[in-house]
VOPAGU-2260 file (C-alpha; in pm, 1 decimal, decimal comma):
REM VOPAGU-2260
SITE   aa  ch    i         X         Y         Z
SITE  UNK   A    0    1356,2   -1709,8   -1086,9
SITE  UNK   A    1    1512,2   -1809,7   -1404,4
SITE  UNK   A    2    1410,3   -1619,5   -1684,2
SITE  UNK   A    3    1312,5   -1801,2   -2047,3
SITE  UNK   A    4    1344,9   -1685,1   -2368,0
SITE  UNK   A    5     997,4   -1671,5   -2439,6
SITE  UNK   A    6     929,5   -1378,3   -2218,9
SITE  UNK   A    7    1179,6   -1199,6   -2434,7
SITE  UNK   A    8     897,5    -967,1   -2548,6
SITE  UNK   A    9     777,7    -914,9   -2182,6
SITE  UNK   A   10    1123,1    -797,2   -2074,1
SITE  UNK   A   11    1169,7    -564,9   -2310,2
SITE  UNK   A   12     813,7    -427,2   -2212,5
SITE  UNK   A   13     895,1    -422,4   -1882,3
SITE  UNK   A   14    1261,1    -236,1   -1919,6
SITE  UNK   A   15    1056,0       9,5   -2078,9
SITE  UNK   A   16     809,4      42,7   -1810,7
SITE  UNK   A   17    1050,6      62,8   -1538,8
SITE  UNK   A   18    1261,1     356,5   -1769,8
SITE  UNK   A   19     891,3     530,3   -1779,4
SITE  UNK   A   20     894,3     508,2   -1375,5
SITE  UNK   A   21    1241,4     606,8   -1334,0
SITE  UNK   A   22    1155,9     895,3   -1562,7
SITE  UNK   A   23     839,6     980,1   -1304,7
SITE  UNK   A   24    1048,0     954,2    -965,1
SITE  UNK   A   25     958,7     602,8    -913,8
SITE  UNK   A   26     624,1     720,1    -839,6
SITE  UNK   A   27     468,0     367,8    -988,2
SITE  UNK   A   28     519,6      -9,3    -914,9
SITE  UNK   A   29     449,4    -273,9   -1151,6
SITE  UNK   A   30     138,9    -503,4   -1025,0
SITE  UNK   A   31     -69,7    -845,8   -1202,6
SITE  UNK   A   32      42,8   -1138,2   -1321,1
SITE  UNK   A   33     373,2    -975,6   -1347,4
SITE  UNK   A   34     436,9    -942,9   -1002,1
SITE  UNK   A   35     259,7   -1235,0    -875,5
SITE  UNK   A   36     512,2   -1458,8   -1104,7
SITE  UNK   A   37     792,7   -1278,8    -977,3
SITE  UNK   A   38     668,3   -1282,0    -605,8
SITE  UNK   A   39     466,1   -1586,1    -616,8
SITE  UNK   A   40     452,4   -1827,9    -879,7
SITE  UNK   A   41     486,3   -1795,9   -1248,9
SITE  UNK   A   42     175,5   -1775,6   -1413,4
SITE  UNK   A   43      71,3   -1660,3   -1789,9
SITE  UNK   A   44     -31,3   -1314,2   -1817,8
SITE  UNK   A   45    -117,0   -1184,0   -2188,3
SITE  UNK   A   46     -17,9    -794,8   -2037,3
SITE  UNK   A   47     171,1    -584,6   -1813,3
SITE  UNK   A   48      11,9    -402,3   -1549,4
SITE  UNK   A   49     129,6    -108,5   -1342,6
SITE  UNK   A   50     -47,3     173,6   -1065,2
SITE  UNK   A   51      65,3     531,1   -1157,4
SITE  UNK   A   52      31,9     800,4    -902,0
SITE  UNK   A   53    -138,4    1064,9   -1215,8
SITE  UNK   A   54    -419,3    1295,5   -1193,5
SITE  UNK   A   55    -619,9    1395,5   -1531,3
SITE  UNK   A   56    -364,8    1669,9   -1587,0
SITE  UNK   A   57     -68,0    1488,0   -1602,5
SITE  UNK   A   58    -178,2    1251,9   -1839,7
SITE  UNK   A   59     -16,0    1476,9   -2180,5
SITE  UNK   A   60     308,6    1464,9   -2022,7
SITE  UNK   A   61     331,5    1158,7   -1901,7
SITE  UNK   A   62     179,8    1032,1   -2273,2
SITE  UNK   A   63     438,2    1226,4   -2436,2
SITE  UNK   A   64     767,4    1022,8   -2149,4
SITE  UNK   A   65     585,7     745,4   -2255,6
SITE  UNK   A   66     634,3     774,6   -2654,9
SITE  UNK   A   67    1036,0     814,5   -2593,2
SITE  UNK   A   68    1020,4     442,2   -2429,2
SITE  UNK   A   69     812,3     318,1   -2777,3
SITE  UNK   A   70     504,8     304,7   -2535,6
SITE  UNK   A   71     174,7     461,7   -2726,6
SITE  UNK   A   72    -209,5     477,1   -2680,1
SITE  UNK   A   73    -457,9     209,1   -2742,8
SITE  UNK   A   74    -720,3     377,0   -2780,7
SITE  UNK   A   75    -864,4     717,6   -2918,8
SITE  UNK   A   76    -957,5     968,4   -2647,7
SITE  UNK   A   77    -772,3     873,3   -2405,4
SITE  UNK   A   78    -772,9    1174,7   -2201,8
SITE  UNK   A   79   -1184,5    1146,4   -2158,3
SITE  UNK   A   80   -1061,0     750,7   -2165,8
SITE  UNK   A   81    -870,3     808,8   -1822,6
SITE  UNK   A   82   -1086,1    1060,2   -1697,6
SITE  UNK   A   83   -1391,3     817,3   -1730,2
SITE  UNK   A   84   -1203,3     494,3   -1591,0
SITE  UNK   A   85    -882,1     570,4   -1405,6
SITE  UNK   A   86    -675,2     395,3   -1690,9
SITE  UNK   A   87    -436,6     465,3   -1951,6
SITE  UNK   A   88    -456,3     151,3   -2248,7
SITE  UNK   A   89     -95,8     160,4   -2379,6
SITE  UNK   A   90      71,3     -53,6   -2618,9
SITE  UNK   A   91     462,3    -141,8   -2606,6
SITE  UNK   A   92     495,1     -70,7   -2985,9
SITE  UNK   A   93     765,7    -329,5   -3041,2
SITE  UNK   A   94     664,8    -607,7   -2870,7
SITE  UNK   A   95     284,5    -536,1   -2926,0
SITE  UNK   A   96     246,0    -646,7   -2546,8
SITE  UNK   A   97     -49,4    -437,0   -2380,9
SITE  UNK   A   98      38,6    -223,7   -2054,1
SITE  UNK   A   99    -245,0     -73,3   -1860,0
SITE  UNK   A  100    -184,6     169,9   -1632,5
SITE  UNK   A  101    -409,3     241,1   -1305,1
SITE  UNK   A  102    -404,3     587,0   -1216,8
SITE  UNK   A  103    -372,6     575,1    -832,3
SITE  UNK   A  104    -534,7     834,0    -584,9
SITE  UNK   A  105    -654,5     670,6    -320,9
SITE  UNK   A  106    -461,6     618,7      -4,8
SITE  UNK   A  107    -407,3     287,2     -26,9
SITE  UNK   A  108    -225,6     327,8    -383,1
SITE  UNK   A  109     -14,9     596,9    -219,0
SITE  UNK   A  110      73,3     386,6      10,5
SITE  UNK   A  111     131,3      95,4    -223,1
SITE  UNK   A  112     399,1     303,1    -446,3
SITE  UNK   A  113     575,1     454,6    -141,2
SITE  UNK   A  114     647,7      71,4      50,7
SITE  UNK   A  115     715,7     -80,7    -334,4
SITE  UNK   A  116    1082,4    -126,6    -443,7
SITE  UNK   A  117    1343,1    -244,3    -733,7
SITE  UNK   A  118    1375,0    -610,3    -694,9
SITE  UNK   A  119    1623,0    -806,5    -904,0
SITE  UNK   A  120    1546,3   -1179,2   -1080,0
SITE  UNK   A  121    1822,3   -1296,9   -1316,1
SITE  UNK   A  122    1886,0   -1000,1   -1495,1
SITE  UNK   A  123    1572,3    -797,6   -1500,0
SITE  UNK   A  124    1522,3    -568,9   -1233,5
SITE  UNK   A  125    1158,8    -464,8   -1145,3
SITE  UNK   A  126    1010,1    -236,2    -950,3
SITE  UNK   A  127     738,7    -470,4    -728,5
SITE  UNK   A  128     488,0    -401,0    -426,0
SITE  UNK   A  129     539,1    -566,8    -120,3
SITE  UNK   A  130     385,2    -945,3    -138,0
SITE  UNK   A  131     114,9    -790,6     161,9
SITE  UNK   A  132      15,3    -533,1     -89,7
SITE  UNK   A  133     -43,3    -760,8    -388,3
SITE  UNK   A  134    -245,8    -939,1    -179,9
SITE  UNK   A  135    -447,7    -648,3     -67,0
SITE  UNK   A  136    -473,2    -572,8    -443,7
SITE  UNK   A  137    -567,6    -938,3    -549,3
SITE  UNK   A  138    -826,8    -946,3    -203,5
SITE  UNK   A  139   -1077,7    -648,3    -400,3
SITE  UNK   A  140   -1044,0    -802,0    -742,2
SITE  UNK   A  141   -1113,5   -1150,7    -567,4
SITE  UNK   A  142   -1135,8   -1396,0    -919,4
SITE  UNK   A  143   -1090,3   -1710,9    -858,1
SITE  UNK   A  144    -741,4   -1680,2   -1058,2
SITE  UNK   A  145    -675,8   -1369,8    -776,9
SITE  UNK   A  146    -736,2   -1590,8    -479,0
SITE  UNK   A  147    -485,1   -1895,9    -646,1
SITE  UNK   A  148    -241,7   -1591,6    -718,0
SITE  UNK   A  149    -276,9   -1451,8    -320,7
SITE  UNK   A  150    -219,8   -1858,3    -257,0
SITE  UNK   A  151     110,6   -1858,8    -441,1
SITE  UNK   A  152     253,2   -1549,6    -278,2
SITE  UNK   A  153     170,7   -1664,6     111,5
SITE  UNK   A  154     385,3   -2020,2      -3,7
SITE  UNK   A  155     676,2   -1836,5    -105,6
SITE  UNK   A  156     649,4   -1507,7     118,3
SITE  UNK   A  157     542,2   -1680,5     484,0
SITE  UNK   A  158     642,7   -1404,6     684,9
SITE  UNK   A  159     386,9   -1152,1     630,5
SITE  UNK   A  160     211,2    -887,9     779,0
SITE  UNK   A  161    -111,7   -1003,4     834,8
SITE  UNK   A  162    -225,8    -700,1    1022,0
SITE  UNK   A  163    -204,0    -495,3     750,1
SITE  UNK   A  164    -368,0    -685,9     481,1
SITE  UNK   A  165    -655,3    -733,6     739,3
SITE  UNK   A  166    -693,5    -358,3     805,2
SITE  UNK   A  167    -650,4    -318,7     429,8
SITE  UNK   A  168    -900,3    -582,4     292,9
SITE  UNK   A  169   -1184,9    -478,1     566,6
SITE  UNK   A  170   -1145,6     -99,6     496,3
SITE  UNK   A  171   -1203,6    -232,0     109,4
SITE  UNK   A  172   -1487,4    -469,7     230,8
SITE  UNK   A  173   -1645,3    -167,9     400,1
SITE  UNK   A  174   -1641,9      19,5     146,1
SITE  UNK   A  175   -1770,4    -231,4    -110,2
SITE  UNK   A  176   -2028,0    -359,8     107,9
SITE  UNK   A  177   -1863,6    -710,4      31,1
SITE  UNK   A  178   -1714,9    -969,1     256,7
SITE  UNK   A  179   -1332,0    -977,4      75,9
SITE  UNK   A  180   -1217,3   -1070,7     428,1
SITE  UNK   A  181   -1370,9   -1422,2     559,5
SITE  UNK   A  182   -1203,1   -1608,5     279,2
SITE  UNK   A  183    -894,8   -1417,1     291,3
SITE  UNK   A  184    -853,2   -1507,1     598,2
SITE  UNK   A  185    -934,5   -1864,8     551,9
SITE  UNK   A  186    -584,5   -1868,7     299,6
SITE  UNK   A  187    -391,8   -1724,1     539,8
SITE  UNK   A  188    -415,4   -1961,4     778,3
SITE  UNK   A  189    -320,0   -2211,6     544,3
């Protein structure tokens, strides 16, 4: 993927993020519109979004790793912030380019940062899921915009592991008490 100038701001937002996971053992992976354009198709995003493996109580420190990469809070409270929704709001101070940060817990996010790795587009290097786990991810949200997205990643990753992202997306479903997988399904057979 050839990189433009006018994601300038974007890549210096995401050096930063990936310094931030570096900094944290690599126990993160960058995930949205983000990785979809880099494992899919290009696609606007207005943010950068990344999973986090954090409880409540890491939250100060990580904060405080944060501020030496020029990444800050968006909002005030955040510890009650995160506690309440699972997220950290951050700003990228230089680029004013919003990151959110899930704070993963659950199995499947485990899962999700242990399989992710550093992939390598022009020169930016960024630490990325695996395309069956950004589908899985993009399955639960299930926008319209999410099932285009899990489109664009099947045409330009064919050989994946549909097993998984069928275990995956029912063990969401069941949980939800929502059909994710019928039209799932439906796109991956093309």
């Amino acid at each position: 993927m050839k990189l433009d100038k006018n994601i300038e701001p974007f890549r210096a937002a995401i050096e930063s993020l990936n310094r931030l996971l570096k900094k944290h053992n690599y126990q993160g992976v960058i995930i949205g519109g983000v990785a979809v354009g880099l494992l899919g198709k290009p696609r606007f995003t207005a943010d950068v979004d990344a999973v986090f493996l954090l409880s409540i109580s890491d939250v100060p420190k990580f904060l405080e790793s944060a501020k030496s990469e020029n990444i800050e809070t968006r909002v005030n409270g955040i510890q009650e912030f995160a506690k309440r929704n699972r997220v950290l709001p951050l700003i990228h101070t230089p680029t004013d380019i919003e990151i959110d940060i899930s704070m993963g817990i659950m199995p499947f996010e485990i899962e999700l940062v242990e399989r992710a790795s550093e992939k390598s587009f022009s020169t930016l290097s960024v630490r990325l899921p695996t395309p069956e786990d950004l589908i899985i991810m993009k399955a639960v949200a299930h926008r319209p915009k999410d099932l285009e997205d899990i489109r664009t990643i099947i045409d330009k990753n064919p050989d994946i592991d549909t097993k998984r992202i069928k275990k995956w997306v029912t063990d969401f479903s069941e949980v939800l008490e929502k059909d994710l997988w019928k039209e799932i399904e439906e796109i991956l057979k093309g």
